[in-house]
FITOR-442213 format. One record per residue (C-alpha): residue number from 1; x, y, z; chain; residue in three letters. Coordinates in nm, 4 decimals. Layout:
BEGIN
{NUM, {X, Y, Z}, A, ALA};
...
This chain:
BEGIN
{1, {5.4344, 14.8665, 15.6572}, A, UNK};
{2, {5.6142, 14.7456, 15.3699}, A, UNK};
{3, {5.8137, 14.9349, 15.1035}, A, UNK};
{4, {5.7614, 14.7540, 14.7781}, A, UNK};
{5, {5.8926, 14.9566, 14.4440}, A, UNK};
{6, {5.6535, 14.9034, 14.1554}, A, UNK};
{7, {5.9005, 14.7779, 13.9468}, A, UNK};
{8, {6.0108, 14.4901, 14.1833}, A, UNK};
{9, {5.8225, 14.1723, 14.0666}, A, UNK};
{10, {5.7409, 13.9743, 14.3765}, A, UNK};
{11, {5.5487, 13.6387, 14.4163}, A, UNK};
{12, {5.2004, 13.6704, 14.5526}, A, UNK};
{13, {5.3008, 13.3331, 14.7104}, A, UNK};
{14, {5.5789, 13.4979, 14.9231}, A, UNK};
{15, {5.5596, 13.5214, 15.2599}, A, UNK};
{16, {5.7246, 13.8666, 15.3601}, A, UNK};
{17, {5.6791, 14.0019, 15.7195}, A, UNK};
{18, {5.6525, 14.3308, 15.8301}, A, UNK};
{19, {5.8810, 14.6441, 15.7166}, A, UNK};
{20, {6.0219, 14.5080, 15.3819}, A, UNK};
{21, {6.1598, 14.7001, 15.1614}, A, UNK};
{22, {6.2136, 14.5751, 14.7661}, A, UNK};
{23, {6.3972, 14.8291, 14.5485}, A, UNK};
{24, {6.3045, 14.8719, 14.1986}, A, UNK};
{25, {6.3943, 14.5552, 13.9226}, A, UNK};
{26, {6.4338, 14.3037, 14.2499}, A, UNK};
{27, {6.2483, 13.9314, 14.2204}, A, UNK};
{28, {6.1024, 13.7731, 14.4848}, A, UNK};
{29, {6.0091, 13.4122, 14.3478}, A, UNK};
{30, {5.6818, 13.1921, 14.5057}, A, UNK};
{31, {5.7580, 12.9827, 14.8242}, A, UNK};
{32, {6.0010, 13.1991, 14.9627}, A, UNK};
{33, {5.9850, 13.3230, 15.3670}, A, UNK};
{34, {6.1441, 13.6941, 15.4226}, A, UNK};
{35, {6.1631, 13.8199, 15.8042}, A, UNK};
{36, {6.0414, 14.1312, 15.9214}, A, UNK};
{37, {6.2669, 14.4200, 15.9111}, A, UNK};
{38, {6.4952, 14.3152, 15.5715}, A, UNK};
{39, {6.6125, 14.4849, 15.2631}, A, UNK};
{40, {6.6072, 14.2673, 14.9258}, A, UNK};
{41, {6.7548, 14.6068, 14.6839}, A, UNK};
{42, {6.7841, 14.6869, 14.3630}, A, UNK};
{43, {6.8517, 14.3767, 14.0921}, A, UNK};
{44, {6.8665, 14.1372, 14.3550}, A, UNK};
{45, {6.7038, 13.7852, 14.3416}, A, UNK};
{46, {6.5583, 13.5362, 14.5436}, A, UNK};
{47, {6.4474, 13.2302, 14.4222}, A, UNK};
{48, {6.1825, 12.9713, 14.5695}, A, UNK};
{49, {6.2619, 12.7355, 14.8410}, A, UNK};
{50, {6.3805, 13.0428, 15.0595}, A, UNK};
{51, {6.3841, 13.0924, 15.3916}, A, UNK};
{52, {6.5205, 13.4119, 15.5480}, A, UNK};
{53, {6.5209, 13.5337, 15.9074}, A, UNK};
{54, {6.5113, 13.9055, 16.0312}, A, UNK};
{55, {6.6983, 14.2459, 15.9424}, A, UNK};
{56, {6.8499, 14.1356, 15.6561}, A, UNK};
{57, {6.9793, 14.2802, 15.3562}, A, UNK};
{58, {7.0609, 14.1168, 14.9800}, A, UNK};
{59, {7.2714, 14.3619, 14.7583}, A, UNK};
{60, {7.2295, 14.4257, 14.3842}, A, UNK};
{61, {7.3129, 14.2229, 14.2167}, A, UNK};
{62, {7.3449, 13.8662, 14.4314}, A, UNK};
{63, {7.0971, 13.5585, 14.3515}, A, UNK};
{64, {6.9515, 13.3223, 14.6530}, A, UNK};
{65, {6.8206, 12.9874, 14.6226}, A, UNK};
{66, {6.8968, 12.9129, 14.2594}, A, UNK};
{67, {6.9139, 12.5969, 14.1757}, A, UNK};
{68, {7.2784, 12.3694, 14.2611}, A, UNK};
{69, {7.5723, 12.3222, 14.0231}, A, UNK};
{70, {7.5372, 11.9562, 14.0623}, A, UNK};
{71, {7.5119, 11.7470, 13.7739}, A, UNK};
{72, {7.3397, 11.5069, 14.0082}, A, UNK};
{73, {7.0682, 11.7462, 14.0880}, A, UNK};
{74, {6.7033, 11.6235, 13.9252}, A, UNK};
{75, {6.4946, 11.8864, 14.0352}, A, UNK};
{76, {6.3898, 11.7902, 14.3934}, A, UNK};
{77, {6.2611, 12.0200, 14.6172}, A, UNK};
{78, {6.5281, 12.1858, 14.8595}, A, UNK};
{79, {6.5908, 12.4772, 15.0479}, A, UNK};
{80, {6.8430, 12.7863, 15.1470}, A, UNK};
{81, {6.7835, 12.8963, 15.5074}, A, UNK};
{82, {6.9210, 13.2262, 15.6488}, A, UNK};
{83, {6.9323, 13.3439, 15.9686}, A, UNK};
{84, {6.9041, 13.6623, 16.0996}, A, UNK};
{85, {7.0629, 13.9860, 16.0643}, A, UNK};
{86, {7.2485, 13.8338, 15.7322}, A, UNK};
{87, {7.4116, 14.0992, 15.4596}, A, UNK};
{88, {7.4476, 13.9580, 15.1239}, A, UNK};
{89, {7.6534, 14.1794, 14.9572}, A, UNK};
{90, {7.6728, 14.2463, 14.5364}, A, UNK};
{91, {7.6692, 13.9897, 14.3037}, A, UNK};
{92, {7.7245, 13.7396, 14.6251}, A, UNK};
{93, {7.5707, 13.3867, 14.5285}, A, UNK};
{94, {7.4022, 13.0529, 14.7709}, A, UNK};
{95, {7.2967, 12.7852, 14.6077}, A, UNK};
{96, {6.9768, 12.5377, 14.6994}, A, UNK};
{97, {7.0787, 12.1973, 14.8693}, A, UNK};
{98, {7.0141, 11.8287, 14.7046}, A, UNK};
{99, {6.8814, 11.5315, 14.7605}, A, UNK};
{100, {7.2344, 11.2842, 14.6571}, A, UNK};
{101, {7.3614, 11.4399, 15.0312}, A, UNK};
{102, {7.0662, 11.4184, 15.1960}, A, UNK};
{103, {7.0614, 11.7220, 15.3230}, A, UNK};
{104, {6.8357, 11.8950, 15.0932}, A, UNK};
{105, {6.9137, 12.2365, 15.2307}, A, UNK};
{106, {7.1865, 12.5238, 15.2202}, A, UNK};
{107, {7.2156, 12.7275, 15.5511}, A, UNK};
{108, {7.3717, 13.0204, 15.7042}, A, UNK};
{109, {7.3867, 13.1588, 16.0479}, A, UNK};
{110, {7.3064, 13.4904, 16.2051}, A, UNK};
{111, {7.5278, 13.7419, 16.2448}, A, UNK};
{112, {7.6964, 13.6578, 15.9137}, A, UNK};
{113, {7.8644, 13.9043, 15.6282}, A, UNK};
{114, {7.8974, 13.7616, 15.2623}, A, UNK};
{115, {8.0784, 13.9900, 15.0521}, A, UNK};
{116, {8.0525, 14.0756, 14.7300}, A, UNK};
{117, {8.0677, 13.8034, 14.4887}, A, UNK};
{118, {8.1381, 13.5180, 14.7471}, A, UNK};
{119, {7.9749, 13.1747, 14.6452}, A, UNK};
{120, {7.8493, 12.9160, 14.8445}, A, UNK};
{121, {7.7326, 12.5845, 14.6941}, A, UNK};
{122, {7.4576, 12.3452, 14.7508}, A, UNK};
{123, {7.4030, 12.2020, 15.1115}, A, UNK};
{124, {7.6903, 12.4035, 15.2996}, A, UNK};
{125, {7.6407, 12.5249, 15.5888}, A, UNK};
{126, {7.7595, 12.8576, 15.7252}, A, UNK};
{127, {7.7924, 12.9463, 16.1178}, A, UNK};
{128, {7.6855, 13.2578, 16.2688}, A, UNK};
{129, {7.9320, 13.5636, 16.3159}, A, UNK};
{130, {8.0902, 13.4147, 16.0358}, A, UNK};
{131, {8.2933, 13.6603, 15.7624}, A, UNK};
{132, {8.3352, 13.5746, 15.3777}, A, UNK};
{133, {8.5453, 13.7683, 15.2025}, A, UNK};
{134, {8.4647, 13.9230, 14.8246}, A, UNK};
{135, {8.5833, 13.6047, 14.5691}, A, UNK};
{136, {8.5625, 13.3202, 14.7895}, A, UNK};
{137, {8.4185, 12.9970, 14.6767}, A, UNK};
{138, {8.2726, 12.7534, 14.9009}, A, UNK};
{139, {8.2382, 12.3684, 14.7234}, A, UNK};
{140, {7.9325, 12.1650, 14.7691}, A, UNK};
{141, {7.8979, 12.0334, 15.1916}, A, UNK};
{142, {8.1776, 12.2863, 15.3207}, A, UNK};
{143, {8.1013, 12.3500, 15.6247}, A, UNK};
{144, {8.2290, 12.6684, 15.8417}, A, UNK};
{145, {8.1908, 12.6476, 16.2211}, A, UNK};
{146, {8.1017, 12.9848, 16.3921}, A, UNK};
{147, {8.2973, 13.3094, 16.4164}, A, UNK};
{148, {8.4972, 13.1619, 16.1275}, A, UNK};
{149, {8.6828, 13.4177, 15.9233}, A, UNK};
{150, {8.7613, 13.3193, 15.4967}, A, UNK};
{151, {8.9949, 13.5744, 15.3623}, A, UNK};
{152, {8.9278, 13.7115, 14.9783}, A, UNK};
{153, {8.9901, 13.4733, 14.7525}, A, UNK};
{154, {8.9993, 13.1780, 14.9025}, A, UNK};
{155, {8.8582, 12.8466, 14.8213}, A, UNK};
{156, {8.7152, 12.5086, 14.9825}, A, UNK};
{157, {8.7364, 12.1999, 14.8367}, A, UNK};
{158, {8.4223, 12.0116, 14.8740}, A, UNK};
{159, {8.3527, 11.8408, 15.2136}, A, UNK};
{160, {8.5800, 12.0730, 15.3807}, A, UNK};
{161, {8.5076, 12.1590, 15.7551}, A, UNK};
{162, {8.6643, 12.4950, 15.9102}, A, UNK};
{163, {8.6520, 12.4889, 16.3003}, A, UNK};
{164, {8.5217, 12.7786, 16.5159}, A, UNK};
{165, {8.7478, 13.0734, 16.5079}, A, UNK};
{166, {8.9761, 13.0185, 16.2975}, A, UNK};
{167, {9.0744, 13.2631, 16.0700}, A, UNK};
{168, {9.2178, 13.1811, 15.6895}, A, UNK};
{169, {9.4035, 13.4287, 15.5094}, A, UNK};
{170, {9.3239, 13.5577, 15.1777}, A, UNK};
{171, {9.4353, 13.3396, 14.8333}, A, UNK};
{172, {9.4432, 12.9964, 15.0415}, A, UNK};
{173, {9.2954, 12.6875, 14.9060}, A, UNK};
{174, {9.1893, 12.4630, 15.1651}, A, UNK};
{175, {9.1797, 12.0723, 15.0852}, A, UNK};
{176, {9.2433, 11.9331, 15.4466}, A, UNK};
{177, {9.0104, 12.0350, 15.7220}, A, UNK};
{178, {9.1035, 12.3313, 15.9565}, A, UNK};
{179, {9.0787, 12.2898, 16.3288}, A, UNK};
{180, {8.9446, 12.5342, 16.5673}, A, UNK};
{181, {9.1057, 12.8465, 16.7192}, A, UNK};
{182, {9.4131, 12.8728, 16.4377}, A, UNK};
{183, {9.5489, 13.0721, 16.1597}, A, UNK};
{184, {9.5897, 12.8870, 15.8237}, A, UNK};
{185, {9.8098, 13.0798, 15.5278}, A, UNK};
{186, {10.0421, 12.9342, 15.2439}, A, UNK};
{187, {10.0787, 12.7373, 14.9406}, A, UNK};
{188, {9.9395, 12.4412, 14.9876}, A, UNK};
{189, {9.7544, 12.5225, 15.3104}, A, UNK};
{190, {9.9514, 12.4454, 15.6700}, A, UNK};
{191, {9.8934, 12.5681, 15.9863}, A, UNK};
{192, {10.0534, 12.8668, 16.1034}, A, UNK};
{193, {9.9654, 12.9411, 16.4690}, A, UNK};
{194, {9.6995, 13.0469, 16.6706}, A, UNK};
{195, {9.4194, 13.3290, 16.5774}, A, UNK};
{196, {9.5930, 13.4748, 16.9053}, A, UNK};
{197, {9.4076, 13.8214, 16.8087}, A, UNK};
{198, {9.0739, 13.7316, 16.6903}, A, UNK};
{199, {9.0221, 13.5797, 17.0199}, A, UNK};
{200, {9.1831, 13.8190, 17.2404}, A, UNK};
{201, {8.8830, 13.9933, 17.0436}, A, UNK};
{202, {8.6123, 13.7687, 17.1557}, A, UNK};
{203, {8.6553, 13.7885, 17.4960}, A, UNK};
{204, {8.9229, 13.4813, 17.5458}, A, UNK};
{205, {9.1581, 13.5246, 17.8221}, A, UNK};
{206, {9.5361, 13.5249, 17.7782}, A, UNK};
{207, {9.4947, 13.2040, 17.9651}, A, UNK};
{208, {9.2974, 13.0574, 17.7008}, A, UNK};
{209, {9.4540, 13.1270, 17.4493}, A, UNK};
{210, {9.7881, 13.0400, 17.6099}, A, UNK};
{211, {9.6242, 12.6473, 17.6517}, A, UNK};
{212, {9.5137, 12.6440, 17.2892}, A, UNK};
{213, {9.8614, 12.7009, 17.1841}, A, UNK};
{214, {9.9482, 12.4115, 17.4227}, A, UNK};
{215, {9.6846, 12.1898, 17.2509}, A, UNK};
{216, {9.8165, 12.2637, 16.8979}, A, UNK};
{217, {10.2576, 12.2810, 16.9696}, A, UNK};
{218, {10.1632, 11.8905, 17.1442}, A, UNK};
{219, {9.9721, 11.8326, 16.8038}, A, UNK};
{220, {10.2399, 11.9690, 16.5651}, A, UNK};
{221, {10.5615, 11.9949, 16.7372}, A, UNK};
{222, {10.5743, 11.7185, 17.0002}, A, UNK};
{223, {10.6752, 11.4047, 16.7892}, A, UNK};
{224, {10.3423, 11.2547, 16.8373}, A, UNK};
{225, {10.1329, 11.1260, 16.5856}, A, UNK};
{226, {9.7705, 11.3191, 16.6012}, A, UNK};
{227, {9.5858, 11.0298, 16.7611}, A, UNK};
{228, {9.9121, 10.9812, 17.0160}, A, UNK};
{229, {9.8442, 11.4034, 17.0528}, A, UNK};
{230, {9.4600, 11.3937, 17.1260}, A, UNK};
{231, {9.5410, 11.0526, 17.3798}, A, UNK};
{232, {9.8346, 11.2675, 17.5897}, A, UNK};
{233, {9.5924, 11.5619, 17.5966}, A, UNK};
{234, {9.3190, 11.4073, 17.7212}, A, UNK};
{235, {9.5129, 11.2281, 17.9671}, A, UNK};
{236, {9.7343, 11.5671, 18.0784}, A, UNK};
{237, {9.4637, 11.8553, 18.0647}, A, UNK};
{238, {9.1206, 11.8459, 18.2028}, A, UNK};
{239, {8.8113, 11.8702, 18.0525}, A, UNK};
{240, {8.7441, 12.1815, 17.9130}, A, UNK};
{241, {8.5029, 12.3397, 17.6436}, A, UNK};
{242, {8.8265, 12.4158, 17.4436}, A, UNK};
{243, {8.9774, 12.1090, 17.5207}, A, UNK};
{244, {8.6919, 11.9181, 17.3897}, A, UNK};
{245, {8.6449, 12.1429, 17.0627}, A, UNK};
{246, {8.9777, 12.0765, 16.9799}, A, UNK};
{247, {9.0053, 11.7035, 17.0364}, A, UNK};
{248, {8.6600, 11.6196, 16.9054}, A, UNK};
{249, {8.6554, 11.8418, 16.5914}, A, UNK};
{250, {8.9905, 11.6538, 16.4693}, A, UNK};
{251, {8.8425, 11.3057, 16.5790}, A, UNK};
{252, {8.5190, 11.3308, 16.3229}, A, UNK};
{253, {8.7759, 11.5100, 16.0398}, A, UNK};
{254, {8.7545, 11.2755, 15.7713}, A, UNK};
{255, {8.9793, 11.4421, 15.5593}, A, UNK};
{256, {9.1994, 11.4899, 15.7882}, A, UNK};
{257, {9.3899, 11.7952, 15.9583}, A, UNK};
{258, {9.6064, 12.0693, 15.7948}, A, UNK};
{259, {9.9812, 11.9849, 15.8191}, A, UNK};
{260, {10.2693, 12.1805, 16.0156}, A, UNK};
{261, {10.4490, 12.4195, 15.8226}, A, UNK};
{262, {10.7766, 12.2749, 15.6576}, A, UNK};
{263, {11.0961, 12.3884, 15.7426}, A, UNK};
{264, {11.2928, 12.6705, 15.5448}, A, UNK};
{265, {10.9936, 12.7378, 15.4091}, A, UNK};
């Protein structure tokens, strides 16, 4: 049974499943899917062309599905999709997708926090287990691979990619792509090591991780140029999934990697 406050205003054209609950002053707009079990509170909007999976929960104050920052945008229909088990927190914003990338849609994973007054722009897409930090700003087509952590305050240039697992630290801007597994901190951006503890979290064996930080000090600290680095990996290690995350994540990076931290620095 749902638990709709009379001074929500919600869409008869919604679709909401089965134990909602709408606090009082929330707006629920026409075409928009909600998933049993979630929480849309007090102040908070959704917008049309919204889909959203189970047992989530939008915080006063946030806004889903308006419509893109994109001076290119004309109108078209397009989409935000949410997994499941999602918190939005306050004043957190995700913006619709376009049709000039043709992706038409916005999308984040299960499993993911958003704090409070994070933004995420049109046609990003979010992985699951994912963690974005109060003040960060995600440009238009960032994508963030799974169990990706984006400390407060920092920002993605548009068309950035962030690999699984990595972990950013709070105040970085990011205008080269991050590759899985590491730790990225500074002014500009550089790599900094591996996110030894987040996986040692996750269930990674010292082994693992140990290999990663192979992978990266032939990458970094070998001499090699990066395609000389993937070529001596692939030819010295065998296949792995990590091996294969790593070496095929920085092969499709079209804006290419983060750099090595300088010396003295």
């Amino acid at each position: 049974m749902n638990k709709i406050h009379p001074l929500a205003c919600v869409s008869p054209e919604a679709k909401l499943g089965d134990n909602i609950e709408v606090g009082p002053f929330a707006f629920i707009d026409a075409n928009v899917e909600i998933g049993d079990g979630c929480r849309i509170l007090n102040g908070a909007t959704i917008y049309s062309y919204v889909k959203m999976g189970k047992d989530c929960t939008v915080f006063p104050g946030a806004v889903v599905g308006a419509i893109p920052q994109d001076l290119k945008f004309e109108g078209e229909e397009s989409r935000v999709e949410i997994g499941d088990r999602v918190n939005i927190r306050e004043c957190a914003t995700i913006n619709r997708g376009t049709a000039a990338s043709g992706k038409y849609v916005t999308r984040v994973g299960s499993d993911t926090l958003i704090m409070s007054y994070a933004h995420i722009a049109h046609d990003c897409t979010v992985g699951n287990h994912c963690i974005i930090v109060s003040y960060t700003g995600l440009a238009g087509e960032t994508d963030i691979d799974d169990w990706v952590t984006l400390g407060g305050r920092s920002m993605c240039h548009q068309f950035t990619k962030v690999g699984t697992h990595a972990f950013v630290a709070a105040s970085t801007k990011l205008v080269k792509d991050v590759p899985p597994y590491v730790l990225v901190g500074r002014e500009p951006a550089v790599f900094e090591g591996v996110n030894r503890v987040g996986l040692l979290r996750r269930g990674f064996s010292e082994e693992e991780v140990n290999l990663i930080k192979e992978f990266y000090d032939t990458i970094y600290f070998k001499g090699m140029n990066v395609s000389q680095a993937l070529e001596f990996i692939e030819a010295n290690y065998p296949q792995s999934v990590i091996r294969d995350t790593i070496v095929n994540f920085i092969r499709g990076s079209k804006r290419g990697i983060l750099s090595k931290p300088r010396m003295g620095r």
